[in-house]
N, C-alpha and C positions, 0 to 999 in steps of 0.2 A: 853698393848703394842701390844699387837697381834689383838687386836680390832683394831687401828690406822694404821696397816698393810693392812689388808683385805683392812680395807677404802680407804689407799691410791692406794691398786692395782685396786680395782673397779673402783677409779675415773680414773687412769690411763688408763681402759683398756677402758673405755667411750668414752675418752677422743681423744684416737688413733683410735676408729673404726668410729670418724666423720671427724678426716684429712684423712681416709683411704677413705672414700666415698665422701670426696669434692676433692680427686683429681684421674684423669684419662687420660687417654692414649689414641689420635685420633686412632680411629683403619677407616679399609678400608671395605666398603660395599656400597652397588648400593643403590644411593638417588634420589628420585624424586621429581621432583617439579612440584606440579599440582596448577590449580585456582578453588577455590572451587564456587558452583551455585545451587540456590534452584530447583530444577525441577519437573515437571508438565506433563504426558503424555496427548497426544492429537491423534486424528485419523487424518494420513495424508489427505491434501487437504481438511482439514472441513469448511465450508462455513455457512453463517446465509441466511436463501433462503426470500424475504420481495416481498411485494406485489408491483403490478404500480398501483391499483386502491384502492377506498376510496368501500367500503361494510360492510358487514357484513357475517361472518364465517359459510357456509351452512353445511359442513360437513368436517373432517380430514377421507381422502381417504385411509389412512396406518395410522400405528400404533406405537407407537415408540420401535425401537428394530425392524420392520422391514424393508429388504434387496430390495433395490428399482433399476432398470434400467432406464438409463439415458432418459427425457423425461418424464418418466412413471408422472402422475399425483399424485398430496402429497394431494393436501386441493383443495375444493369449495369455491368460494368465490360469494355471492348475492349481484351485483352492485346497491348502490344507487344513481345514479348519475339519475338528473331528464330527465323524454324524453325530457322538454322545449328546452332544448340543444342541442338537436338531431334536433327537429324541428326549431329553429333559424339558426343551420348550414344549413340547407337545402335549406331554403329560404335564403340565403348569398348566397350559390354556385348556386343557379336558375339566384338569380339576376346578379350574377359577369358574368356568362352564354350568359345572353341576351343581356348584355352592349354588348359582343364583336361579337355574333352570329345576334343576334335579327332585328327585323325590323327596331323598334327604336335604332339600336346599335349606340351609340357614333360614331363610324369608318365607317360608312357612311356618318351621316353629317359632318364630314371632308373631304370625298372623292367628296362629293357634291361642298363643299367650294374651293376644287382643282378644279372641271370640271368649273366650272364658272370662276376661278382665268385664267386658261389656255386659254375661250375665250377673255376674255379681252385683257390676254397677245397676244394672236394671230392679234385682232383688233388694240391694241398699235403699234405691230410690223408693221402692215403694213402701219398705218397712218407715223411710225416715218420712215420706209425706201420710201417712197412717197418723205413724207418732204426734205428727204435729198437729194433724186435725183432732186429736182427741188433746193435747193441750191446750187447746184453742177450748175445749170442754170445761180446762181441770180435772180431768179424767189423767191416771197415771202418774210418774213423778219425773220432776227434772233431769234428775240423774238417765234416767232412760233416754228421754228425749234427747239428751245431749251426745249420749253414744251413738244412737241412730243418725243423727245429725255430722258427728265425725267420721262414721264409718261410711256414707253415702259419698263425702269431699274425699278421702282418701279413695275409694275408689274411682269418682273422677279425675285424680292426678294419676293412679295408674295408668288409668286407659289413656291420657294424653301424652303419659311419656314414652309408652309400647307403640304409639305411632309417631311417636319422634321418631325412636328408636328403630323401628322400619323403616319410615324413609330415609335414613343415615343410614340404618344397613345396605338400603336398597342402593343409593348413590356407591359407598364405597365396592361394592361387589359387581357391581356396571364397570367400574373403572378399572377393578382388580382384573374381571373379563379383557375389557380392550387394551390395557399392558400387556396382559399374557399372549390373546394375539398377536400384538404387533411384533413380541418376543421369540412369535414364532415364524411367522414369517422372515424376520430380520434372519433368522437364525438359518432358513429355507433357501435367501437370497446369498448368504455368504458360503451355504455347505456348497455352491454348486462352481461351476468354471464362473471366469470372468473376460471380459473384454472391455476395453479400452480405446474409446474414440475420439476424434478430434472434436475442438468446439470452435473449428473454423477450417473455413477453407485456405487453407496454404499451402507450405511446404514441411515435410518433416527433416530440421538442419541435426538432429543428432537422437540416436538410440544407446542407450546406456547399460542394458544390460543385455547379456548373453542368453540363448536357450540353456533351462538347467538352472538356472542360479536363482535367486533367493530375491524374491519382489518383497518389499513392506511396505509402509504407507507413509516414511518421514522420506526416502529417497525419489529422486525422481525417476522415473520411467524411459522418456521422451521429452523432445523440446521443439515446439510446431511456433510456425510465425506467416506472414504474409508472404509470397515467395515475389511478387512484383513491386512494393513498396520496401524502402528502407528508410531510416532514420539514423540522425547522428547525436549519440551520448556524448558530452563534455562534461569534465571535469575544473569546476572553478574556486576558484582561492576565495576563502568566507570573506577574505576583506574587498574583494570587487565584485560580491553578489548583490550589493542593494544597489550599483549600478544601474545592473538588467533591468529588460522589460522586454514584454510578449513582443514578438515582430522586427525585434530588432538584425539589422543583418549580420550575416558570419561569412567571414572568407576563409572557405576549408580548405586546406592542404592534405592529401591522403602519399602517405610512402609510397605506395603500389604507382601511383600515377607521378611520380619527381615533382618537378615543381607548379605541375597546373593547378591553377584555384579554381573552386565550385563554390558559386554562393548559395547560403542558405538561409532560411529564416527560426529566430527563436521561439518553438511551440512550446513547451513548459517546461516551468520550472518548480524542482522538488524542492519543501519548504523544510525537511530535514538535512542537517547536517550530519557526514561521515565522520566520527569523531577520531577514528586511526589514520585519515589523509586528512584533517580537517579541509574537508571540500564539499560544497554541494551540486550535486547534479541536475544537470537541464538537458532538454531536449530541442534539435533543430530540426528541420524537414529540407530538404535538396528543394530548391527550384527548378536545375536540371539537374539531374542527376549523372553520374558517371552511364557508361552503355553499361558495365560489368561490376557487379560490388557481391561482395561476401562478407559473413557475418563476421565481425572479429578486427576486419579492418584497421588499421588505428593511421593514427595524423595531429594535425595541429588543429587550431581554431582560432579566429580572431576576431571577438564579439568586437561591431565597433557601435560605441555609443556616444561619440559625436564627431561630427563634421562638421568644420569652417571653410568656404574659400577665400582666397585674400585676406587671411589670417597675418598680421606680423609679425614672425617667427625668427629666433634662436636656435643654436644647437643649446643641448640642455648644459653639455660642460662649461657651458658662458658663464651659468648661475653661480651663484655665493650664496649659499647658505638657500638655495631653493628662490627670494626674493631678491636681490639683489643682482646688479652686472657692474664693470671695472669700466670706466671711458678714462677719455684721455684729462676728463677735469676731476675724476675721482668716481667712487662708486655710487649708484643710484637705486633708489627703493625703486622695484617696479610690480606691477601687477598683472598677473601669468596666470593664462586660460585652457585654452586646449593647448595637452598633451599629447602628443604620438610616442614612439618609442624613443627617438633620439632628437628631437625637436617638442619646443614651448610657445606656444602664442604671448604676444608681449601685449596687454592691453592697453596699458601707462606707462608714461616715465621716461620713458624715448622714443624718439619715431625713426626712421628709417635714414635719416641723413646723422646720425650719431654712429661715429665708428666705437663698437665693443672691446674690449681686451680681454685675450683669453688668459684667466686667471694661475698661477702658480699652483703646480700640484702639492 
């Protein structure tokens, strides 16, 4: 009998300390609700620095890890672009030269073909104003006059189309000229070495090719960035991007450092979406920074976009169906605010002297 005692108090007292912890009481404490984002430190303003000409790698002028000024020269580069080039431009720009300068220039025998166009015009004119005054007599016959009279207008359409036609010559043989130069110059500036500068003062975090090896112009060279500032790339889920907004704060977590948080704030955000992570990327700025950061870094993020205090909050597995919670007189519509990760703000429908039940899984 006292064996079946014990038993039943044990099973009782079991029994009562798991309706004792499936049911609770909203209490009030400050919830937030942030968007969480994989994050990645970067050196502000880093850039991939690539070549304009096709060579080969003479020498890397710094060394990676060092502190370069804007301008200063990175890498050599040995042009192999052949002299033929250089000398085919040259003879182009000679010849475009003499078309419009030269003895034989094109824009003289036009100017030619006007001086002749104008005597005729001159001798038309005066046969045809003769002709006319002596029919202004009746002296003569129609017929005459009238040939005199078309052959004066045909030679005024000559001469006016042989100075069209020069100055159309004249423009396109100007232009022919300043291609062929610039053709050869270009051609001047590529047959020779080249070098490679920064277009900031920083640091150079990586050199990509070797002395000897094959520079083109789609690959990059070098990769230069600010060496005292940094920045933190995240990566967010398209469905908690229209959340955001510029300024908002970020509690960063970085590997390198375990579990310390660095606040940061939200400085932009790109308005394209990656379509093979479907994510869009933002950027945050450290308000302190870590003493020691490197490029490549990576950690957590957790944008928060809003904060309650004295919020009256649930754990979220309270919920039914997201709206809903279980009391002891049945279940109740309620209306739920901020979010945090494992708690709900309760705005309606119960207040804090209603004990919860936690629902059957």
């Amino acid at each position: 009998m006292v064996k079946h005692f014990l038993f039943f108090a044990l099973f009782f007292g079991l029994f009562g300390c798991n309706n004792k912890t499936d049911k609770i009481f909203p209490e009030k404490i400050t919830v937030t609700e942030s968007v969480y984002a994989s994050a990645t430190v970067q050196p502000d303003s880093l850039y991939q620095a690539y070549s304009s000409v096709v060579g080969i790698l003479d020498r890397n002028l710094v060394e990676e890890g060092d502190l370069v000024r804007k301008d200063e020269s990175i890498v050599q580069i040995i042009n192999t672009s052949p002299k033929l080039g250089v000398a085919n431009a040259k003879l182009s720009f000679e010849l475009a030269r003499e078309n419009y300068n030269g003895n034989a220039a094109v824009l003289k025998g036009i100017m030619d073909e006007i001086e002749a166009s104008e005597l005729q015009l001159k001798n038309d004119s005066i046969n045809y104003f003769r002709q006319k005054n002596l029919w202004k007599q009746n002296i003569g016959s129609k017929l005459e006059y009238d040939n005199r009279k078309l052959a004066y207008e045909l030679s005024q359409n000559k001469v006016s189309l042989l100075k069209s036609k020069y100055e159309r010559t004249k423009k396109e043989l100007q232009t022919q000229v300043k291609q062929a130069e610039n053709n050869y110059k270009t051609s001047q500036t590529l047959s020779e070495d080249f070098t490679i500068g920064s277009k900031i003062d920083g640091k150079v975090y990586a050199l990509y090719k070797n002395p000897g090896e094959i520079v083109n112009t789609l690959e990059p060279i070098a990769a230069v960035g600010l060496s005292d500032k940094f920045m933190v790339e995240l990566l967010v889920d398209e469905v908690d991007i229209v959340k955001l907004n510029l300024g908002q704060r970020i509690l960063v977590t970085l590997d390198a450092y375990n579990a310390e948080v660095f606040e940061a704030r939200l400085h932009k955000i790109y308005p394209r979406k990656d379509e093979r992570s479907q994510t869009f990327k933002v950027e945050a700025v450290f308000v302190s920074p870590p003493n020691k950061l490197y490029p490549g870094l990576s950690g957590e993020g957790n944008i928060i976009i809003a904060e309650k205090k004295d919020a009256l909050t649930l754990p979220k597995e309270y919920l039914i169906a997201g709206t809903k919670v279980l009391t002891e007189d049945g279940e109740v519509e309620v209306i739920i605010g901020v979010q945090s990760m494992d708690r709900v703000e309760i705005l309606s429908g119960i207040d804090e002297n209603i004990a919860v039940l936690k629902p059957r899984q």
